[in-house]
C-alpha positions in Angstrom: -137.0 64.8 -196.3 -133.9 66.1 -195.4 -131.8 68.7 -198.2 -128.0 67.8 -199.1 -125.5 69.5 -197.6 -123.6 72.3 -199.1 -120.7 74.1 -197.4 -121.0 77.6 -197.1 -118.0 80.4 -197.3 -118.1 82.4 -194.2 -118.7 86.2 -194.8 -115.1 86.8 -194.0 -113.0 84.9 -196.8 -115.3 85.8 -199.3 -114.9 89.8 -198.0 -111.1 88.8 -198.4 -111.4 87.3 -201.9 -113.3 90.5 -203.3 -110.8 93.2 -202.0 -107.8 91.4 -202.6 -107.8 91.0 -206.3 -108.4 94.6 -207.0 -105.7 95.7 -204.2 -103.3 93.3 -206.2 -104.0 94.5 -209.1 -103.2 98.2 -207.8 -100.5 97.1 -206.5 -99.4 95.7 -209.2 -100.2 98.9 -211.7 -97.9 100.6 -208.7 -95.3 98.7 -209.0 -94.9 98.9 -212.6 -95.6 102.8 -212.6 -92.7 103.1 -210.1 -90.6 100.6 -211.7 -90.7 101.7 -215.4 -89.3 105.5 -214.7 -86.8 103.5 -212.1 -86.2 101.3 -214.9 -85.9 104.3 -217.6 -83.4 106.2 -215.1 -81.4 103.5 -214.9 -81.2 103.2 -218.7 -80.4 106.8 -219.2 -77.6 106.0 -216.1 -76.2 103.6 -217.8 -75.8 105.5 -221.4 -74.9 108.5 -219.9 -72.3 106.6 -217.7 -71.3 104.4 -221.6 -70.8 108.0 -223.5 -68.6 109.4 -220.8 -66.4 106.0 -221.2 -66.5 106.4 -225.0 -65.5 109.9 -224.6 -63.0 109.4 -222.3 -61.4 106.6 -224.5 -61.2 109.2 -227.7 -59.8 112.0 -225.6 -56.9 109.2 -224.4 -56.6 108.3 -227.8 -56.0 111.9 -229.0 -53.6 112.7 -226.4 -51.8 109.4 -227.0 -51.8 110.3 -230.8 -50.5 113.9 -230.5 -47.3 111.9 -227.8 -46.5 109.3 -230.7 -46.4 111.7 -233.6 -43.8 113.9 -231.6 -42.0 110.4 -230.8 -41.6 109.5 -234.3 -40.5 113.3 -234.9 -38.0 112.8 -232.5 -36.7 109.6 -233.8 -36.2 110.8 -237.5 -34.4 114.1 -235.9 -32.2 111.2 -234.0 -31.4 109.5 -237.1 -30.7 112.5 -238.8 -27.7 113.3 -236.0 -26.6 109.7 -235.9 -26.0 110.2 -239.7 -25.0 113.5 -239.1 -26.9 115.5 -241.6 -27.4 118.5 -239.7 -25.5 121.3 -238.4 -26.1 122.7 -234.7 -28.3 125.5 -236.9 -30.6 123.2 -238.5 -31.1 121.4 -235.4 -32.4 124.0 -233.7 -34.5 125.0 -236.4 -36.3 121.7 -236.4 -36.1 122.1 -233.1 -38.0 125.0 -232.8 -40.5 123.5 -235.8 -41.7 120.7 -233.2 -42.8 123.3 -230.7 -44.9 124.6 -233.5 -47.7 121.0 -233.3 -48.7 122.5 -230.0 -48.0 124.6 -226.9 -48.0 121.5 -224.6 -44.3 120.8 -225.6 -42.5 123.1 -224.0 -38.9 122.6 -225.0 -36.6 120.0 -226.7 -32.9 119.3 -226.0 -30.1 117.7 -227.5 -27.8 116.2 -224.5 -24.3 114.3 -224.9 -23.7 111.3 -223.2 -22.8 113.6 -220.2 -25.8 114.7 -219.5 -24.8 118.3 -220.8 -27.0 120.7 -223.0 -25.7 120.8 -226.7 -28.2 122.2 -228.8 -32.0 123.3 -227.3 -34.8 125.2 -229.0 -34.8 127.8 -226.0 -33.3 131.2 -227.1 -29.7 131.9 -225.7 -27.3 130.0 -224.6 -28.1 126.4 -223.3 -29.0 125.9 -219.6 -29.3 122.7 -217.6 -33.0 122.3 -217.3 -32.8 118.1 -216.1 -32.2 118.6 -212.3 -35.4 116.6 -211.4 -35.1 113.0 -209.9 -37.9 111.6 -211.4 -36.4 113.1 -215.3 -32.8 111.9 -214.2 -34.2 108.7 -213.7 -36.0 108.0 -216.7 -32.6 109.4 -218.4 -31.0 106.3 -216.9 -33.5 104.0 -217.3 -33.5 104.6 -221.1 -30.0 104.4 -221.5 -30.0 101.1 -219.6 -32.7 99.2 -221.9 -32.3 101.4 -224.7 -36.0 102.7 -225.0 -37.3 105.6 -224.8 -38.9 106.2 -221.5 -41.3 109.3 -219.5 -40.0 110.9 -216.4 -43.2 110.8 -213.7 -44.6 114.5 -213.9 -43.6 116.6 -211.3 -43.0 120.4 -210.5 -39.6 121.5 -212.1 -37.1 124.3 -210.4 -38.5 127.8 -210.5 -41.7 126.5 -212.5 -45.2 125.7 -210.7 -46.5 123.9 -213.7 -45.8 120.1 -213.6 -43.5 118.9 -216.3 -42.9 115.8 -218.0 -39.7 115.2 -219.9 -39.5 112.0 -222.4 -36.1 110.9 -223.2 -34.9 109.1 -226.5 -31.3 107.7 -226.2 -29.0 108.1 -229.2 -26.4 105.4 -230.1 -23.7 105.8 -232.5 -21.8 102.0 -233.7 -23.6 100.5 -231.0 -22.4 103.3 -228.1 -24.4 105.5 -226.4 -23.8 109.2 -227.4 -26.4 110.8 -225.7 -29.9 112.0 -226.1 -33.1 114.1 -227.1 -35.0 115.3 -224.3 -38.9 116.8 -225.0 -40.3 118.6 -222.2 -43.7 119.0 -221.5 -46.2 120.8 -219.5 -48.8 118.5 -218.5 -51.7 121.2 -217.7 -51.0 122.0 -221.2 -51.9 118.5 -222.9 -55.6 118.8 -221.7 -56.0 122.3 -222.8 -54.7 121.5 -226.3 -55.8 118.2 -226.9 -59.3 117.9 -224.7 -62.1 119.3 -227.0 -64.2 122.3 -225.6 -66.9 120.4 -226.4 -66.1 116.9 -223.3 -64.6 120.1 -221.3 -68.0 121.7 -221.1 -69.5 118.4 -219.9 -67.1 117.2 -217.5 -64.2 118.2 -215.7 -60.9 116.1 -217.0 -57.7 115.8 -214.4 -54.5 114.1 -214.6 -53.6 112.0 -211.6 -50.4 109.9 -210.5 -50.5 106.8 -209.0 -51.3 108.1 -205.7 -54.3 109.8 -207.3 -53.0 113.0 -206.9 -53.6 115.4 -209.1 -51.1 116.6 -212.0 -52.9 119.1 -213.8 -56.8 119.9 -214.2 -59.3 121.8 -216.7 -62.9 122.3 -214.9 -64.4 124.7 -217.5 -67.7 124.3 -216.4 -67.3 123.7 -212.8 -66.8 120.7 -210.5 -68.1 117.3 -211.4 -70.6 115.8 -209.3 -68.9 112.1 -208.8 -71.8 110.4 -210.3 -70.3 109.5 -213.7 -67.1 109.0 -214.1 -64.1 107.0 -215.5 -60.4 106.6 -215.0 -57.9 105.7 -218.6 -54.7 105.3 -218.1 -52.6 106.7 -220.8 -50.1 103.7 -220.4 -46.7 106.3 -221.1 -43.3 103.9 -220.8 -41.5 105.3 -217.7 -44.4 107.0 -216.2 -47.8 106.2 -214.4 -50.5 108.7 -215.4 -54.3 108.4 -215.2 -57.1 110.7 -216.9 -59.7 111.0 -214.5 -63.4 112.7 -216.3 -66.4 113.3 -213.6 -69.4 114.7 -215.1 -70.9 117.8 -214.1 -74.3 116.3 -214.7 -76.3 115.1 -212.3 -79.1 111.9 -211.7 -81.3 112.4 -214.2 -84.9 114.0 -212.4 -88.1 112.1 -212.8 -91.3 114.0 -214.3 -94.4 113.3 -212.1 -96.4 112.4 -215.3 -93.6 110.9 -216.8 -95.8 107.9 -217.4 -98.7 109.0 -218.8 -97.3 111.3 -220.9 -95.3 108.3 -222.6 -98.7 106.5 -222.4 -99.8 109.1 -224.6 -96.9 110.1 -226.4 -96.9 105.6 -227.1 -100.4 105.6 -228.5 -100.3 108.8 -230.6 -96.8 107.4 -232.0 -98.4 104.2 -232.6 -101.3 105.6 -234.5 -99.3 107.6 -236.6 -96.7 104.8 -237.5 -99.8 102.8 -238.2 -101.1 105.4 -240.8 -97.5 105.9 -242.2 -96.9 102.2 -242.3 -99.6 101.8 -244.5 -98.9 104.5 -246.8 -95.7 103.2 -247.1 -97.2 99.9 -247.9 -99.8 101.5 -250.5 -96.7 103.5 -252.1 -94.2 100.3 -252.1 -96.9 98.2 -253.8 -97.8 100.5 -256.2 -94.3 101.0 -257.3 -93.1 97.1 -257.0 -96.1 97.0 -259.9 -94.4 99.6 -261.8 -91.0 98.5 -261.5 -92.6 94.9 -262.3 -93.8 96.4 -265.3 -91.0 98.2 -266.6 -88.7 95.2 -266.0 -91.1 93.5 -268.4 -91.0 96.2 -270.8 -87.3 96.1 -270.5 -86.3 92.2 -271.0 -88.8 92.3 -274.1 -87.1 95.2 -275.6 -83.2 93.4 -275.0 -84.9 90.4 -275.9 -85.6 91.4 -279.6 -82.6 93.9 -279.7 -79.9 92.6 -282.6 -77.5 94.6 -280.5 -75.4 92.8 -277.8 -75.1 94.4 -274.8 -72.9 93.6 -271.4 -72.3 94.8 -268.6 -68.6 94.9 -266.1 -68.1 96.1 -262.7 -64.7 98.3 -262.3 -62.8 94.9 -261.9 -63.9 93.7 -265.4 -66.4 91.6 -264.0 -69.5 90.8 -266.5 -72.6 91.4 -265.1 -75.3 91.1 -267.6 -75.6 89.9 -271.0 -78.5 90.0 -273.1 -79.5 87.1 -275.3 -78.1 88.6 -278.7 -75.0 89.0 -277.2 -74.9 85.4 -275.9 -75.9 84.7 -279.9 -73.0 86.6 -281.3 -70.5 84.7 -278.8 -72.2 81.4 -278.7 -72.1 81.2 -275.1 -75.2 81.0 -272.6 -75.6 83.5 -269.7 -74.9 81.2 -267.0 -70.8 80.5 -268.3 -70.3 84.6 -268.5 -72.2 86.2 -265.8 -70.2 86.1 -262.7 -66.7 86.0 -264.5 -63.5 87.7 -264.5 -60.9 88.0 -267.6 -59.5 86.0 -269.5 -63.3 85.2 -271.2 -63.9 82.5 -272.9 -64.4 84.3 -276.5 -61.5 86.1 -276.6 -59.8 85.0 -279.8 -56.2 84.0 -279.0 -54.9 85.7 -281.9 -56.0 89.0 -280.3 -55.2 88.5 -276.6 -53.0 91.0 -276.4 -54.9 93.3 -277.4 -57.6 92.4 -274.8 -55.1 92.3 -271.6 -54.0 96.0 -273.2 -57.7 97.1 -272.3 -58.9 95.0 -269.8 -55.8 97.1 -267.7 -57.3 100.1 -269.0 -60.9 98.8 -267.5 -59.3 98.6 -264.3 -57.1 101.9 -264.0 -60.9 103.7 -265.0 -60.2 104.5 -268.5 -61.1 102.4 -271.5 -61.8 103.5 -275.2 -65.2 104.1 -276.3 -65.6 102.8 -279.7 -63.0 100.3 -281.4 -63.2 97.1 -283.4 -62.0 93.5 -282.4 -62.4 89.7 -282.9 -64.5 87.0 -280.9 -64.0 83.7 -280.9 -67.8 82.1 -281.1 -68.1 78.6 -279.1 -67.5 76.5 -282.3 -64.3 78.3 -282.8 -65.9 80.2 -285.5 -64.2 84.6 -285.4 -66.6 87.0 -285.4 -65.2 91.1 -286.2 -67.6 93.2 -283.8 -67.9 97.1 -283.1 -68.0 97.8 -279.7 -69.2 100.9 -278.0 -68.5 101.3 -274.1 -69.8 103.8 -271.7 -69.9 104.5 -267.7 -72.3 102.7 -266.0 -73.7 104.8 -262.8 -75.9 104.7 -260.0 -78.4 106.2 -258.5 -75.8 108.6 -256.6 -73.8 109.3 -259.6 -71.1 107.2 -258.9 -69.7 104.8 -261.6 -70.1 101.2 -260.5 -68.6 99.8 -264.2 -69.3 99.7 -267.7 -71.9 99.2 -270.1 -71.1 97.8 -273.7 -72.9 98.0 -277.0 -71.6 95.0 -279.5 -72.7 94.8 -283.0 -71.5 92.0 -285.5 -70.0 93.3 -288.4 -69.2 90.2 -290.4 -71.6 91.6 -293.1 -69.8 94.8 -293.1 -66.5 93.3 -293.4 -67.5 91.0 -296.6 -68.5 94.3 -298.2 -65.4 96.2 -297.2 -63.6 92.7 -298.9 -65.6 93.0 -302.0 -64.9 96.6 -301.8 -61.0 96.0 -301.7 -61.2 93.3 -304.6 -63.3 95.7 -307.2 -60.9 98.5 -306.0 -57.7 96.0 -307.0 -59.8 95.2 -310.4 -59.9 99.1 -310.7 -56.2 99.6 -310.0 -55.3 96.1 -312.5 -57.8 98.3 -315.1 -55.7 101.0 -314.5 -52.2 99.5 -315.2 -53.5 97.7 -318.3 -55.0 101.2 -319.3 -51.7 102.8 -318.6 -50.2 100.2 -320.6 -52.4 100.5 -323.6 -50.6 104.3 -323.2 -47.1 103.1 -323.7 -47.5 100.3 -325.8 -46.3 102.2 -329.0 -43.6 104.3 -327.4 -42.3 100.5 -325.8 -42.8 99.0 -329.7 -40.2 101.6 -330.2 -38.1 101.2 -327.3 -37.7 97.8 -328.3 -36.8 98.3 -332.1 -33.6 100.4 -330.9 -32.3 97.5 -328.5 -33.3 95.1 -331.4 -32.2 96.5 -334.0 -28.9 97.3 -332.8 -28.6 92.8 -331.6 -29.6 91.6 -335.4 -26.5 94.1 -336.3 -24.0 93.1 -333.9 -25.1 89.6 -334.7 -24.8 89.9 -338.5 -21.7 91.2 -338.0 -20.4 88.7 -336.1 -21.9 85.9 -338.7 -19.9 87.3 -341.2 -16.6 87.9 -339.8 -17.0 84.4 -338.5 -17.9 82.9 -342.7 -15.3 85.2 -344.0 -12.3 83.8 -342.0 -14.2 80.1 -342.6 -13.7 80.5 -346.4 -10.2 81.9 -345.8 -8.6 79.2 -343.7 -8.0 81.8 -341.4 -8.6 81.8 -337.4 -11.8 83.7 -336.4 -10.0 87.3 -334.9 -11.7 87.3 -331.5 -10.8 90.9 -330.5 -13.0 92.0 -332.9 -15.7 89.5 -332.5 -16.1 90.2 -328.5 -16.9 93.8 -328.8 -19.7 92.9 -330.8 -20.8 90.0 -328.8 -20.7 92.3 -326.0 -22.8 95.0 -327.2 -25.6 92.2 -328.4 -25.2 91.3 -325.5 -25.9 94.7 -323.4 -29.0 95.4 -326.0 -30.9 92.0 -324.7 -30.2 92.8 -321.4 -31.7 96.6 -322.3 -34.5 94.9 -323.8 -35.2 92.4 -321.0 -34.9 94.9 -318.3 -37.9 96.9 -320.4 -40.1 93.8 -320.5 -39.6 92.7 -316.7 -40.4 96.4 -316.1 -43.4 95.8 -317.5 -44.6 92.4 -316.4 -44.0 93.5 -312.5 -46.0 96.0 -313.1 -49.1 94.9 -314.8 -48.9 91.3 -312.7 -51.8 90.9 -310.4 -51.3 90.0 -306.8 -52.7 90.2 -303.3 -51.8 93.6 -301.1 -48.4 93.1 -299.1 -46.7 95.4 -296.9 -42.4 94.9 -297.2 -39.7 96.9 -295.7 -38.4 98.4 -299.4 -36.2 101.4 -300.1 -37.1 104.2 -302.5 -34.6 104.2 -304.7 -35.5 100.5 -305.5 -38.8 101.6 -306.5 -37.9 104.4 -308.4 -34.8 102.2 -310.1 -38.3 99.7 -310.4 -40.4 101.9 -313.0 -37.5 104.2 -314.2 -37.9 102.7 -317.7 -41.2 103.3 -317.7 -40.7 106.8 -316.1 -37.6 107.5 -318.9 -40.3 106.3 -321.5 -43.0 108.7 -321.0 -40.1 111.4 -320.7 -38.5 110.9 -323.6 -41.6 111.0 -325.9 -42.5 114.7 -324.5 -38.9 115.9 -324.2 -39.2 115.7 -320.0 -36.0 116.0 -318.3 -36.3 114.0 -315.1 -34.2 115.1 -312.0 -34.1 112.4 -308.9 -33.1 113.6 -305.4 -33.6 110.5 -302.8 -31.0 110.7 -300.6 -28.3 107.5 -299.9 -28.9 108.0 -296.0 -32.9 107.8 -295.9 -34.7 105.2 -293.9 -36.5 102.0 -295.5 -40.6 102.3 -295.7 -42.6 99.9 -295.0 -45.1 99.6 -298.1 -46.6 97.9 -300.6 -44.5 97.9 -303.5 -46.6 98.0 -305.9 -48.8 100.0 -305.1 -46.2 102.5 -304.4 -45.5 102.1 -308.4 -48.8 102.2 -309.7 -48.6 106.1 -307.7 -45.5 106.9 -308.5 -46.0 105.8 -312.2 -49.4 108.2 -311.9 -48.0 110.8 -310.8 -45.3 111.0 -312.9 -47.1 110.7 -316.4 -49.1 113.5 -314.8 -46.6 115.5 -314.7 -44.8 114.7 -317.7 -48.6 115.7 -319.8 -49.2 118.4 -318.0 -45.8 119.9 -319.6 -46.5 119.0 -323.1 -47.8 122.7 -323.7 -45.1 124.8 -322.2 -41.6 125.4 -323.6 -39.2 122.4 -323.9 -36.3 124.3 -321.5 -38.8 124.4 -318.5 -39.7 120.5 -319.4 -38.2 119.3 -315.8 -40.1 116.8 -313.6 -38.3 116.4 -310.4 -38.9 113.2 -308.2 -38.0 114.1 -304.0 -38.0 112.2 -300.9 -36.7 113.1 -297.3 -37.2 111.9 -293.7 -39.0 113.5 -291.5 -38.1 112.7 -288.3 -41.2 114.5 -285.8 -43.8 112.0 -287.5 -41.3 109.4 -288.6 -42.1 108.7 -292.6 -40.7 109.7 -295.6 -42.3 112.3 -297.9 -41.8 111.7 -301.4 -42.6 114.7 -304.1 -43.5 114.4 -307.5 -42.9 118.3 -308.9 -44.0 119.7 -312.2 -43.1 123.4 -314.1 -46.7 122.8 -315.8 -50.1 125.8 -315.7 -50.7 124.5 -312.6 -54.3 123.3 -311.3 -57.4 125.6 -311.2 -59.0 126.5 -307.9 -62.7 124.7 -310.0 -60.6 121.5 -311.1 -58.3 121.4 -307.4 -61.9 120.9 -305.9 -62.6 117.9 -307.6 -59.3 116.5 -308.4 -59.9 113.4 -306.2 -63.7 112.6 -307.8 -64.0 109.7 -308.8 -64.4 109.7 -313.2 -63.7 113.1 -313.1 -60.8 113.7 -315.6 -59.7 117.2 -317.9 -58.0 114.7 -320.7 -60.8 113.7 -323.3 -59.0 110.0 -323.7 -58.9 109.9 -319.7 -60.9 108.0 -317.1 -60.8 110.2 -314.0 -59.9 107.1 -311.5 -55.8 107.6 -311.9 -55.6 110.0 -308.8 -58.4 109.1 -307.1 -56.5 105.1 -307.1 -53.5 107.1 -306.1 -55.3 108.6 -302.9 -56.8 105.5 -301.6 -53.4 103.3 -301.9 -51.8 106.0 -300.1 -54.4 106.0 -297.3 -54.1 102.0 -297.4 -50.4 103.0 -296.0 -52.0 105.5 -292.9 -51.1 108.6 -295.3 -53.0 111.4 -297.5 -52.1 112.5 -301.1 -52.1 116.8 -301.2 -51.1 118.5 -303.4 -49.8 122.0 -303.3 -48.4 125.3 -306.0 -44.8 125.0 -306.9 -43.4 128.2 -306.4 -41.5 127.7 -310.0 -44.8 127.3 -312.0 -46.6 124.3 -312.0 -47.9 121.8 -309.2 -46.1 119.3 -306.4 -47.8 116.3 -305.2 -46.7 114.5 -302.3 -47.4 111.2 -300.2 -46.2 109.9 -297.1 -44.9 107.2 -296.1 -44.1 105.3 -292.6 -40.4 104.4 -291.9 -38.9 101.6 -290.7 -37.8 101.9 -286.7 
């Protein structure tokens, strides 16, 4: 039986198969060992060949800088001489102050239409520096399209240096009147204006546009020609190029350049594993934390009573918390993200909001006050706020941060407070009236006593001329009549006195004068005196501003005061019985001061330190509230009651009061 047949490889193809896989793969390792340091040259070619065009662009830029600020210096010293504000001294001076930005302006000129030197900043008398062509021309070509224009730089007479002169044509009413010429020297702008820095790199040169060279720095030798760049510096007028070649080299190849980057590679690798996981270790373990203090942190606001919001430096809320989303009525989602005006600003108040929302944005903003919001259902709310800077890690502010507390429950106890404190003063009127109820029993016997006689009078003139026949005489009757008459009207003007006074009413700030108040209670005043003998002296001058106070409150002090000091004279002798009443304007805080003065003992340094006390009181029939009432209407009005020695025996008390604009 014959066996199948199999082809068979000759010797040779499979001799070629086993070498040439390896070889190709050598070749292949070759290749890339050759072509990654080609590949790596290239790369630091081309970023050595990018820097020296970045580099060559910022010293263009600087050079072109330094030539526009003398340009606009030259322009405001041209409209300075067009409008003729400086004299041929001054001129030079600021002449002689532009050569001061640098030593690569040489000289600036003042020419007339002429061409002819007026004023220059060279010492001595003016020469004629602009013989060149190339400066003459660009003189021309200015004055033609009138814009300033270069001159191309080139050697000037008696000078080796290569100078560039820029001309700026003057016009006066439309007219050419001549110009300012700056002079340059070209070798000097890349001495002053090329950092030493690019000059110890590379050597800079300044060509024309037949690439010849204008001026050169070569601090650190010769550049190669293997990188370099040409910028023109585009100046109006003139063509000049900066030129930078490198003084470095091709960058050299290492012969184990690639396995020490193999090595370098894997050891990096290994290392940036390790620190990668750290990293992730660290970042875990505080993403955990920070998880857990945010926790912390939304269940502490979350149970806080205390609003609190944040704004960015634009007024901006931030963040609110829930309780402050309670006190406004508003959820999160309608105040996060927006900008004033806010939705719970009362209207009533807005003014007052604008006023410190502009203080939010110039930086400033007042850290505790009181104000209204305006709760969803319309509903006011009073709140204390407390703001503070808000910063950031670096310590720089980034906003605000605002504590709000509801006070509604603090302002219904400051009301109740106000109504038992108007209770106390309506106690104290009626109290002051159970005082003067027997000396007005007898101010009103007078006053009627003296109209049943006038009357009586009168009745029987009037039946005696009835039984007569006779005509009633009524120049003796009107006399009488009259007087009645003035006696009610005495009488009346004691019982008004007295109602206004002890009526009850709500607090209410008017624009009154003094002397109406004191012409208010001076029969109540002229009562207390005349029981204890008092002589009462008013000063309140004609001239003095209106106040702006509660009237009766006012009394009820004035009233206190005064009985005060009427009592406190009972004891002394009758000539030095003199209460004076005082008022005058003081103009640096803008009130009137009103004095109640007494010739009395005086007060005791024991007694002046409880005077105010509440229930504290040196009369056995007294109830210690009458100057402590007295204190707290005056600081209703902004003011403070003191009291103070009179230098003629005796005590002064005074109040102010704020005047009327």
């Amino acid at each position: 039986m014959k066996k199948p047949f199999s082809p068979v490889r000759p010797p040779q193809l499979n001799s070629f198969l086993r070498w040439t896989l390896p070889v190709v793969l050598v070749l292949l390792f070759l290749v890339i060992l050759f072509w990654l340091p080609w590949q790596a040259r290239q790369l630091e070619n081309n970023e050595r060949q990018e820097q020296l065009i970045a580099d060559t662009l910022w010293v263009e830029q600087t050079i072109r800088f330094q030539l526009r600020h003398d340009e606009e210096s030259l322009r405001t010293l041209g409209a300075d001489l067009g409008a003729a504000r400086l004299d041929r001294d001054g001129l030079r001076a600021r002449m002689r102050q532009l050569l001061k930005n640098g030593s690569a302006l040489r000289r600036v000129s003042w020419l007339d239409a002429d061409g002819h030197v007026l004023v220059s900043s060279d010492a001595g008398p003016a020469r004629e520096p602009f013989t060149s062509a190339s400066s003459r021309a660009a003189a021309e070509r200015a004055r033609k399209i009138h814009t300033p224009q270069y001159s191309q730089p080139e050697a000037g007479d008696g000078e080796p240096a290569m100078l560039m002169d820029y001309h700026l044509p003057l016009y006066r009413a439309g007219v050419y009147s001549g110009s300012l010429v700056a002079t340059y020297r070209v070798a000097k702008l890349l001495d002053d204006m090329v950092p030493w820095w690019f000059a110890q790199d590379n050597q800079i040169s300044l060509l024309d546009r037949d690439d010849k060279v204008l001026a050169r720095r070569a601090a650190a030798g010769p550049g190669h020609g293997v990188y370099t760049h040409k910028r023109a510096l585009d100046l109006p007028g003139a063509t000049v190029v900066l030129f930078t070649d490198s003084v470095k080299g091709e960058p050299r190849l290492l012969p184990n350049l690639l396995v020490g980057s193999v090595i370098a590679l894997s050891l990096g690798l290994l290392g940036s594993l390790l620190a990668l996981w750290r990293h992730i270790a660290r970042r875990l373990a505080a993403e955990s934390a920070l998880r857990q203090q945010m926790t912390f942190r939304t269940a502490m606001e979350n149970s806080l009573v205390t609003g609190l919001r944040a704004r960015d430096l634009e007024g901006r809320v931030t963040y609110v918390n829930p309780a402050f989303c309670q006190i406004v009525g508003y959820p999160p989602e309608e105040l996060v993200g927006k900008l004033p005006p806010m939705p719970y600003w009362a209207p009533e108040a807005m003014v007052d909001y604008q006023q410190r929302f502009a203080g939010v944005l110039a930086g400033t903003i007042t850290p505790q006050f009181e104000t209204l919001f305006q709760r969803a259902d319309g509903t006011r709310v009073p709140v204390l706020i407390f703001e503070a800077p808000l910063v950031d890690k670096d310590g720089t502010q980034t906003g605000w941060m605002g504590s709000i507390l509801d006070i509604s429950d603090r302002k219904r106890i400051e009301e109740l407070n106000r109504q038992q404190h108007e209770k106390l003063q309506t106690s104290a009127r009626m109290a002051t009236m159970g005082e003067l109820a027997s000396m007005l029993a007898h101010e009103l016997n007078q006053p009627l006593a003296a109209i049943s006689s006038y009357t009586t009078g009168a009745l029987n003139l009037i039946a005696r001329a009835t039984d007569s026949g006779a005509a009633v005489d009524t120049a003796i009757l009107k006399p009488a009549l009259e007087q009645a008459s003035a006696q009610a009207r005495r009488a009346g003007q004691i019982i008004r006195s007295v109602h206004e006074f002890v009526k009850k009413r709500e607090p209410e700030r008017q624009d009154v004068a003094i002397a109406a108040l004191v012409e208010g209670i001076g029969a109540l005043i002229e009562l207390q005196a005349r029981k204890c003998y008092v002589t009462v002296e008013t000063g309140i001058p004609a001239d003095l501003p209106l106040v702006r106070a509660d009237p009766v409150m006012i009394e009820q002090v004035l009233l206190n005061l005064t009985r005060n000091a009427i009592e406190a004279m009972q004891d002394i002798a009758p000539e030095r019985r003199v209460m004076r009443l005082r008022a005058r304007f003081d103009p640096l805080g803008q009130c009137v001061t009103v004095a109640v003065s007494d010739q009395g003992h005086g007060i005791p340094q024991d007694v002046a330190e409880r005077l105010f006390s509440p229930f504290f009181s040196t009369k056995a029939e007294g109830m210690g509230m009458g100057l402590n009432i007295c204190r707290t209407a005056i600081e209703f009005h902004g003011g403070t009651l003191n009291h103070s020695a009179n230098p003629r025996g005796g005590t002064i008390f005074e109040f102010p009061l704020p005047a009327v604009p």
